[in-house]
Structure formats: C-alpha cells, structure tokens
N, CA, C and O atoms as a DFTB+ gen file, in Angstrom:
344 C
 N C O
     1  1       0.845      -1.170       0.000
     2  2       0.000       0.000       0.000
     3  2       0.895       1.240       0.000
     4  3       1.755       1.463       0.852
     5  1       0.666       1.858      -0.824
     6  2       1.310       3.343      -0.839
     7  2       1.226       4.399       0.032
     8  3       0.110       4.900       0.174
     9  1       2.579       5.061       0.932
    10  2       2.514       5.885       2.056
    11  2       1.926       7.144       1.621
    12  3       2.169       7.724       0.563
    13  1       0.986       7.573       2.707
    14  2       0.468       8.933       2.343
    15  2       1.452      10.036       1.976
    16  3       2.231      10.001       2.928
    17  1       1.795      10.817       1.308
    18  2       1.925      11.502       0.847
    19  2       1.849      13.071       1.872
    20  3       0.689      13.445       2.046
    21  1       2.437      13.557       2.228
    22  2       2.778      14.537       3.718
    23  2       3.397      15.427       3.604
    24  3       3.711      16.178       4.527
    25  1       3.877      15.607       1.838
    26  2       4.578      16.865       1.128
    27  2       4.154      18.113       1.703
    28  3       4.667      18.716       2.645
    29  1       3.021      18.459       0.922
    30  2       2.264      19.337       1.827
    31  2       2.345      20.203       2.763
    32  3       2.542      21.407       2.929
    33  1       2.042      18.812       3.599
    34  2       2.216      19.326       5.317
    35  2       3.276      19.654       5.601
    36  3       3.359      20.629       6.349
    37  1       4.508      19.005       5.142
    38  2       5.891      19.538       5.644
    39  2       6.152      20.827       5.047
    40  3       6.971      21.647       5.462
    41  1       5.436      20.939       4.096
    42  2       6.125      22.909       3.108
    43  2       5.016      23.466       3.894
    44  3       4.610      24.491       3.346
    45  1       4.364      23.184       4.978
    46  2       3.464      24.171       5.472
    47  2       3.983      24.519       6.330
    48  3       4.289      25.700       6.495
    49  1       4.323      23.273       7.408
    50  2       5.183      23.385       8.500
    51  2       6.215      24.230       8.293
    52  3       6.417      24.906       9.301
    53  1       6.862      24.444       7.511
    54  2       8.041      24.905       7.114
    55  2       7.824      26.236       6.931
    56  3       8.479      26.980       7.661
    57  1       6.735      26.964       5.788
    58  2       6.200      28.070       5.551
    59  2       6.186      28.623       6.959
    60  3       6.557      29.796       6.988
    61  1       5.869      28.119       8.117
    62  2       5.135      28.613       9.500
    63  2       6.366      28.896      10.056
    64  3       6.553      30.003      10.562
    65  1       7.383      27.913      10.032
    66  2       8.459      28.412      10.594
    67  2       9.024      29.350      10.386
    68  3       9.170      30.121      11.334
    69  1       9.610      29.724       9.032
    70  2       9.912      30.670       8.556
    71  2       9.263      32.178       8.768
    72  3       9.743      33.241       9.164
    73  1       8.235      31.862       8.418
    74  2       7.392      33.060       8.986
    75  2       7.534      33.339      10.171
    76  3       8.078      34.420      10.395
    77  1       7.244      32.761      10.977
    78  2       7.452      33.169      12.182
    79  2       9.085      33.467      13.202
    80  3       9.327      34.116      14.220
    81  1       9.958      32.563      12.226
    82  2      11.228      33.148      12.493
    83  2      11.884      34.767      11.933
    84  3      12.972      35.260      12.228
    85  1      10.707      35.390      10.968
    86  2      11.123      36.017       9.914
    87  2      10.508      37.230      11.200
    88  3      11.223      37.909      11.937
    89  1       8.786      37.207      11.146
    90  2       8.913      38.531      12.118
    91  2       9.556      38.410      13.774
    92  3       9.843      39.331      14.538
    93  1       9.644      37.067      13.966
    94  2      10.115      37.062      15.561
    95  2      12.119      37.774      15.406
    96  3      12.728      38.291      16.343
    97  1      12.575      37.595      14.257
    98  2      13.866      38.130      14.122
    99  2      13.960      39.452      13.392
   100  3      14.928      39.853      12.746
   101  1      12.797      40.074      13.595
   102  2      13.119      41.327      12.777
   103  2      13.897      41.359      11.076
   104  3      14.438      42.419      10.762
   105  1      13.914      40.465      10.293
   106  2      14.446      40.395       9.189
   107  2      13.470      41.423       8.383
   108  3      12.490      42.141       8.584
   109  1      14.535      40.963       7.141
   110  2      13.771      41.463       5.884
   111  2      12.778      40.853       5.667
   112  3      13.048      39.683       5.938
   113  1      11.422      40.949       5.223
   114  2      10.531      40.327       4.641
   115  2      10.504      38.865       3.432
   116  3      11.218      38.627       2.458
   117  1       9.968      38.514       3.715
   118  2      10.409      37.228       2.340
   119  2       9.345      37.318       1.037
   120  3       8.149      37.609       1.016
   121  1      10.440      36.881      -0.232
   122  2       9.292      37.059      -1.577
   123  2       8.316      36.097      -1.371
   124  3       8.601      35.134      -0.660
   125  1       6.962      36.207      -1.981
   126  2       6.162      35.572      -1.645
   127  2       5.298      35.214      -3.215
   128  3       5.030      36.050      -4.078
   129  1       4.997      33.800      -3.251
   130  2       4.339      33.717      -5.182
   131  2       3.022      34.775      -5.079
   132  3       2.345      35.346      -4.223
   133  1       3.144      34.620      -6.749
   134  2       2.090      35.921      -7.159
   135  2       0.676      34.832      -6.799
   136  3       0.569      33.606      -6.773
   137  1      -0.325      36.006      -6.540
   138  2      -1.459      35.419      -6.728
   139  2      -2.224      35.146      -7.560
   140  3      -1.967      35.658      -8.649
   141  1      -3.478      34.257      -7.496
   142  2      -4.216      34.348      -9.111
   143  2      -4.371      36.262      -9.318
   144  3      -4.487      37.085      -8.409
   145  1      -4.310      36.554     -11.028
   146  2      -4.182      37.827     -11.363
   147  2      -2.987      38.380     -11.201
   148  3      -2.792      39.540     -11.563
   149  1      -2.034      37.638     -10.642
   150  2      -0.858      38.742     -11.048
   151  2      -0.501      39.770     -10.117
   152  3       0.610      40.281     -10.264
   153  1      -1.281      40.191      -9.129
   154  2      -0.991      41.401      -8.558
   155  2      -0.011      40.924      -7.046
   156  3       0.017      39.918      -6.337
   157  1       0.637      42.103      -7.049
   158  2       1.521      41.910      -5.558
   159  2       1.037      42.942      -4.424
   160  3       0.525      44.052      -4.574
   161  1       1.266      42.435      -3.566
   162  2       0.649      43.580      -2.508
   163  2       1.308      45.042      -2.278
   164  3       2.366      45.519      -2.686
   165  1       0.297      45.556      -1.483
   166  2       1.752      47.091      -0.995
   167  2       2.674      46.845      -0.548
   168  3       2.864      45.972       0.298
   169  1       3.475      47.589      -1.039
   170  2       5.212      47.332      -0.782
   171  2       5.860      46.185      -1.078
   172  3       6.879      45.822      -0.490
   173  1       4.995      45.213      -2.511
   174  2       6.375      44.753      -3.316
   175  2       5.572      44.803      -4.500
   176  3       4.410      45.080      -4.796
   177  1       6.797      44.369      -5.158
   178  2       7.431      44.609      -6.571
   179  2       7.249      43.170      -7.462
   180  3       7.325      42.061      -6.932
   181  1       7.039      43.352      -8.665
   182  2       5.967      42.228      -9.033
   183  2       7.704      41.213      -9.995
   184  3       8.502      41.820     -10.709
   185  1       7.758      40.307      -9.805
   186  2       8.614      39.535     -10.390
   187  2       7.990      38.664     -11.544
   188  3       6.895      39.033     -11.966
   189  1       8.568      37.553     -12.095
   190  2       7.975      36.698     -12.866
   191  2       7.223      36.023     -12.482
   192  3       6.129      36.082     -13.044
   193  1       7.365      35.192     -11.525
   194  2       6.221      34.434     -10.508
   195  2       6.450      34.237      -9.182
   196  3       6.396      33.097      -8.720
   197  1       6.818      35.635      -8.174
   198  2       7.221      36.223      -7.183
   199  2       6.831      37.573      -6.862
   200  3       7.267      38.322      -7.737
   201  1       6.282      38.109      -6.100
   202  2       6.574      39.042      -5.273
   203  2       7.572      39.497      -4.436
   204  3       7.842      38.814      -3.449
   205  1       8.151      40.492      -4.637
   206  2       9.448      40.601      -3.984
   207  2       9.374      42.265      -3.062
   208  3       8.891      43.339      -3.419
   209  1       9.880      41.975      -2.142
   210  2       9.610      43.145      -0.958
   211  2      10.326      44.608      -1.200
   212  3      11.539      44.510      -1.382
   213  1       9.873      45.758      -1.231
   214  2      11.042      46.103      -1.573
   215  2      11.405      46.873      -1.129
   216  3      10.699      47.052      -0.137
   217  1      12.499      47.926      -1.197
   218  2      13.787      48.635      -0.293
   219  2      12.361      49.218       0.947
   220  3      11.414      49.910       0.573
   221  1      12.618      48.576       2.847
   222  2      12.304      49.210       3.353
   223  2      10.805      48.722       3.770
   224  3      10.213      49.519       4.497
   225  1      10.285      47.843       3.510
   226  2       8.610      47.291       3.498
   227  2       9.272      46.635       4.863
   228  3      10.464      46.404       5.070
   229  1       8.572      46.492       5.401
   230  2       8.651      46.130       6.838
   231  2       7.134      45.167       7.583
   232  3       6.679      44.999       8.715
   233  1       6.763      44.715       6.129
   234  2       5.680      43.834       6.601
   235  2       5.288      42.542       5.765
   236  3       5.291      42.676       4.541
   237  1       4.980      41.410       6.250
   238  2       5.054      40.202       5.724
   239  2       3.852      39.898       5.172
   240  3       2.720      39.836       5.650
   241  1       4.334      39.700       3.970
   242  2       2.919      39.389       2.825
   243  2       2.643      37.240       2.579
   244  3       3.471      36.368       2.315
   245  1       1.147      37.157       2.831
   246  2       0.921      35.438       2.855
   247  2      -0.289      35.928       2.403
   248  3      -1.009      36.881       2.699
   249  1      -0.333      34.619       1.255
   250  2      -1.310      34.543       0.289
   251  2      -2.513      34.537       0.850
   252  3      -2.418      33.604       1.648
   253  1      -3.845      35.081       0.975
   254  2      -4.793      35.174       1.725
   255  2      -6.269      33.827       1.104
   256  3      -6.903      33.643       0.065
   257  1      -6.216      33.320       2.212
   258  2      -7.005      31.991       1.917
   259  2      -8.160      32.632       3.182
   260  3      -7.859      32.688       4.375
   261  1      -9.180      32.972       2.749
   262  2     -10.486      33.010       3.640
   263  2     -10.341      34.362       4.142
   264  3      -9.915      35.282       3.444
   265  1     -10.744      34.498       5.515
   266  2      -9.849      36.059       6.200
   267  2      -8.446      36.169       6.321
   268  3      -7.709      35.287       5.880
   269  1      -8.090      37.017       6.791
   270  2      -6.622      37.431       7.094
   271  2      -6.333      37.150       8.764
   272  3      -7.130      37.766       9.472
   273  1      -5.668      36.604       9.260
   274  2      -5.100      36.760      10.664
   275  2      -5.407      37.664      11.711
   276  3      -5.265      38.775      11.199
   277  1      -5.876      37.858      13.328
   278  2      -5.829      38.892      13.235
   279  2      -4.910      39.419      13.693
   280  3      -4.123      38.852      14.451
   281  1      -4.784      41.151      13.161
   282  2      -4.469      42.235      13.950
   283  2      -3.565      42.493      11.839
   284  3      -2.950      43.479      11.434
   285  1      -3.871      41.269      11.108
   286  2      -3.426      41.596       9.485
   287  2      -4.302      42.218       8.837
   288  3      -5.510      42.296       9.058
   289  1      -3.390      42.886       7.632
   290  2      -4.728      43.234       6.702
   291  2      -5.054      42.854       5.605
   292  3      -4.801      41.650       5.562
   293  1      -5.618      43.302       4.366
   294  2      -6.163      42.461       3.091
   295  2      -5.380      43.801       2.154
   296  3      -5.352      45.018       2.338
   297  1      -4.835      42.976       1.173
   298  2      -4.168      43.671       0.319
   299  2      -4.395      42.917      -0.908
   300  3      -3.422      42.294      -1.333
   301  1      -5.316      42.861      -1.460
   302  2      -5.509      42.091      -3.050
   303  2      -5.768      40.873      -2.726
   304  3      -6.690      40.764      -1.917
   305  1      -5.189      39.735      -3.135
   306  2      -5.091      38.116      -2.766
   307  2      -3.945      37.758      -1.464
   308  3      -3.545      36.658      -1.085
   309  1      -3.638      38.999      -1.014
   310  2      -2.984      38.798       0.039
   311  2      -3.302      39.466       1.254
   312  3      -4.186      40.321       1.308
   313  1      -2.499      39.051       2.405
   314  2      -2.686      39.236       3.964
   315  2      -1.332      39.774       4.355
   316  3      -0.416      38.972       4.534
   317  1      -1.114      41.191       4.514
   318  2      -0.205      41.743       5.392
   319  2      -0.105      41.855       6.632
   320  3      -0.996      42.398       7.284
   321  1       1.303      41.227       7.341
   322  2       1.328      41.645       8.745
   323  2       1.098      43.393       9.066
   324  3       0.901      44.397       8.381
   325  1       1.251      43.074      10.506
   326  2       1.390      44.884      11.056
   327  2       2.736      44.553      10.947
   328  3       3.483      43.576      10.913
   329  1       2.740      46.044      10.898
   330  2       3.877      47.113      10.429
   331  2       5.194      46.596      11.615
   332  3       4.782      46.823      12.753
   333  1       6.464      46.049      11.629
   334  2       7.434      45.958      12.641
   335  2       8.259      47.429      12.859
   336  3       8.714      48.222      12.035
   337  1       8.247      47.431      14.124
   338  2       9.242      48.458      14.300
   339  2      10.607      48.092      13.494
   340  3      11.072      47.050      13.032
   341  1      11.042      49.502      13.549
   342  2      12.799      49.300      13.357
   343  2      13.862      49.238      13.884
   344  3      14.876      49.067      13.208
C-alpha cells in the first residue's frame, strides 16, 4: 500500500516556521508567489512568478485563503502583517 503523501504538510510546517522566524527576528521580509491575477501587494514589486519586498517594506505578505489573521490586513489576494518596528 502506498505511504500517504505529507509533502504538503511539511512545506506548510516549514512556511510557519519561517514566517514566524522572519517577524520574531526582525528580518527582511520574504518574496512571496504571485497570486491568481498577477498582482503583488503594498510594498512589493511584481517579479515573474514572485513578489518581492522592496527597499524598506517592513511587513510580511501570505497569500490570503479566507480572512486574514488577526491584527493583518487584506491587500488584493494577500494578507499583510502589522507594520514591525525598526
């Protein structure tokens, strides 16, 4: 019988980490894929099939599936964190 398949779950797991290592360390923001339509959120910059953050954005863009998180906001097909200090 063939093992389930858990790809997935591990690039989710992973997505979460990152994310959350990304605003818990004050970094730069990470590129994030375009959404259906093409558009990138405020404060990035539209790549080939990327969104990319750019000079100075200080907030983390995730593809928005249903509502947004709270205390995030709605930016097109995406969900921006709040704003990090500097």
């Amino acid at each position: 019988m063939p093992k389930r398949d858990e790809t997935g779950r591990g690039a989710l797991r992973v997505a979460g980490a990152v994310l959350a290592a990304t605003i818990a360390g004050g970094q730069v923001p990470l590129a994030v894929p375009k959404a259906a339509g093409g558009q990138c959120p405020s404060g990035y910059t539209s790549g080939a099939h990327y969104c990319a953050p750019m000079p100075g954005t200080r907030r983390d863009a995730i593809r928005k599936v249903g509502s947004c998180p709270p205390n995030w906001t709605a930016s097109g097909g995406y969900c921006l964190s709040p704003v990090r200090p500097r």
